[in-house]
C-alpha positions in Angstrom: -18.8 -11.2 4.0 -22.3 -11.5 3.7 -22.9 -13.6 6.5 -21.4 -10.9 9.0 -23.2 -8.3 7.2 -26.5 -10.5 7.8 -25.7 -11.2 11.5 -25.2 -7.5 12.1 -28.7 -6.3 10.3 -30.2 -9.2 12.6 -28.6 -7.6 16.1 -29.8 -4.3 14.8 -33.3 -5.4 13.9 -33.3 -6.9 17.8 -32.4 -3.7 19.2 -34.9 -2.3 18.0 -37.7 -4.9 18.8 -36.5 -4.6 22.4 -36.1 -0.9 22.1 -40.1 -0.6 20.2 -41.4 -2.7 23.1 -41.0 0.0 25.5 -41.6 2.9 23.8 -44.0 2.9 20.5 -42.9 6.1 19.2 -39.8 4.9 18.6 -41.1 1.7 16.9 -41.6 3.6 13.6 -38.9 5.6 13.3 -36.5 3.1 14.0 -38.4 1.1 11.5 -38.2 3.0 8.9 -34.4 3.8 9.6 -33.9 0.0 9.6 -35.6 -0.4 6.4 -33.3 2.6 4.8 -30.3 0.7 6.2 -31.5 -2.7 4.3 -32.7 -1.0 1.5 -29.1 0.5 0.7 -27.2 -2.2 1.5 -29.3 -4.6 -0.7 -29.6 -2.0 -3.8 -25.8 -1.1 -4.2 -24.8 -1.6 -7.3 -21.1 -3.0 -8.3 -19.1 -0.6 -9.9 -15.7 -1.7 -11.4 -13.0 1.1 -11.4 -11.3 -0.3 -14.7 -12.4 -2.8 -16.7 -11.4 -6.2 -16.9 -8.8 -6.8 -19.5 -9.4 -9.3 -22.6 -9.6 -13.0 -21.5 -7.4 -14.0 -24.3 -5.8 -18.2 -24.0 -2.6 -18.6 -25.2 -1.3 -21.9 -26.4 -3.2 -25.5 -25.3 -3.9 -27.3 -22.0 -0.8 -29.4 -21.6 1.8 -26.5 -23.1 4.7 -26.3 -20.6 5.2 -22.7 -19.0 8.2 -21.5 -20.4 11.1 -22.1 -17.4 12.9 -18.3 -17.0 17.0 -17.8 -17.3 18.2 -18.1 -13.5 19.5 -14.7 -12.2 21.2 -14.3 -8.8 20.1 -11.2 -8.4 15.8 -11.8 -9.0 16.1 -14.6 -6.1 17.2 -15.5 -2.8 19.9 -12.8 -3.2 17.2 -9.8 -4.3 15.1 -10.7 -0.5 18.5 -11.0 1.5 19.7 -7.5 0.0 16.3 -5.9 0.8 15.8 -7.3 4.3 19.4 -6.0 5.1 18.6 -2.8 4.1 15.1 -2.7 6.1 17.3 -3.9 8.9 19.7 -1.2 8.8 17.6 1.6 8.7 16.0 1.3 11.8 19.8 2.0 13.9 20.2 4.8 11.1 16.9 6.3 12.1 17.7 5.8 15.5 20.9 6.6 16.2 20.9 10.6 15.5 18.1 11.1 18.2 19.5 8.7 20.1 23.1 9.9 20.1 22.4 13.4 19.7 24.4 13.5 16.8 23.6 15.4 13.0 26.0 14.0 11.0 25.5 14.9 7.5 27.2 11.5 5.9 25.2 9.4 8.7 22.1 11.3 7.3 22.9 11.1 3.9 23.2 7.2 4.2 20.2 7.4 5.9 18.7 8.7 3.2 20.1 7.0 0.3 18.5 3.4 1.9 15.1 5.0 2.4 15.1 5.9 -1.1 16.1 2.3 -2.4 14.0 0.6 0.2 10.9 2.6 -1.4 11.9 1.7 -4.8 12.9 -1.9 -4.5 9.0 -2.2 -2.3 7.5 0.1 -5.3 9.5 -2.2 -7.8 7.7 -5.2 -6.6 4.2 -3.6 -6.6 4.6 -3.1 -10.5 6.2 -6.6 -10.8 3.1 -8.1 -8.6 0.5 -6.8 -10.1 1.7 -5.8 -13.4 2.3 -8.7 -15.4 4.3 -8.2 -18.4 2.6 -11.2 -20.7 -1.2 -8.9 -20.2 0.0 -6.0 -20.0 3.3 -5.2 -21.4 3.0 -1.3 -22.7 1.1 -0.2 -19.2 4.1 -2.4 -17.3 7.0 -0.4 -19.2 5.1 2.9 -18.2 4.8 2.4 -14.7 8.7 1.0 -14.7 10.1 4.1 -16.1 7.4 6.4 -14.2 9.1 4.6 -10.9 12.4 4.9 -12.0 12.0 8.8 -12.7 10.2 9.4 -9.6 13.1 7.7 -7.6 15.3 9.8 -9.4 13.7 13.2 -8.9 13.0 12.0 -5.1 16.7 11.3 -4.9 17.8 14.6 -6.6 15.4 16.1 -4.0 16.8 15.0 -1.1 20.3 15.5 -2.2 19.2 19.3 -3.0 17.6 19.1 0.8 20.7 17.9 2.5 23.0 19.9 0.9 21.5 23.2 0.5 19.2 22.9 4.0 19.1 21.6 7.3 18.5 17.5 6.3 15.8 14.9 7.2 17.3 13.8 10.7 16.9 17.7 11.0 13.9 18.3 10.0 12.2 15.4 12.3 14.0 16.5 15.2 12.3 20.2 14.5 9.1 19.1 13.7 9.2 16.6 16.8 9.9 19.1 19.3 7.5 22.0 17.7 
């Protein structure tokens, strides 16, 4: 990073060389702007948004890690069921424009897979970056905060396509406006 940074500040500081050779006026203000430029990168100070957490080793150097149970459904069989659902909403997102038709199950579908799409991506967010071992109370908070969200999304868009137009509606109206 800091060798592009470096390499940039260098062109710069030719441009203006080139630039102060013809015109001496411009030598000292774009000298001093240079300077400013340098001055700021070099003086930032590094800020961490939350602190690190406590560097805490458990157990010794040659302790095995501790082998979870096998679960069909946290493997090969949790990717294949999200990749088919990322597969099948793009002809459900399609297909009403497409077609031309507003059907209200095609659109609730449509809708139900968007929703478990976003929380099966949101569910491995927490899981990624989240671990449970460092931080189990902030990884059960975020957990249920997801699964509440989902559910008032989900009672939201079950209010929106039963009591108003839908979402195929809706992007059809705000595409054409």
């Amino acid at each position: 990073m800091a060798s592009v940074a470096r390499s940039s500040l260098l062109r710069q500081a030719a441009t203006a060389s080139r630039l102060s050779a013809a015109h001496p006026l411009f030598q000292q203000q774009s000298l001093l702007q240079n300077s400013l430029r340098i001055a700021a990168f070099h003086a930032s100070s590094r800020r961490n948004l939350l602190p690190p957490p406590a560097q805490v080793i458990q157990g010794g150097v040659n302790d095995a890690h501790p082998v979870p149970k096998p679960s069909p459904s946290h493997g090969s069989y949790h990717w294949t069921f999200e990749r088919l659902i990322a597969a099948a909403i793009v002809p459900l997102s399609v297909a009403p424009f497409a077609a031309g038709s507003l059907h209200p199950i095609s659109d609730a579908i449509f809708c139900g897979l968007l929703l478990i799409h976003s929380h099966l991506g949101l569910q491995v967010l927490v899981t990624d970056y989240i671990p449970k071992k460092r931080f189990p109370i902030a990884r059960k908070a975020f957990t249920w905060g997801l699964n509440t969200i989902t559910a008032l999304v989900g009672l939201g868009l079950y209010e929106f396509e039963t009591n108003d137009v839908g979402l195929t509606e809706l992007v059809s109206k705000l595409w054409h406006a």
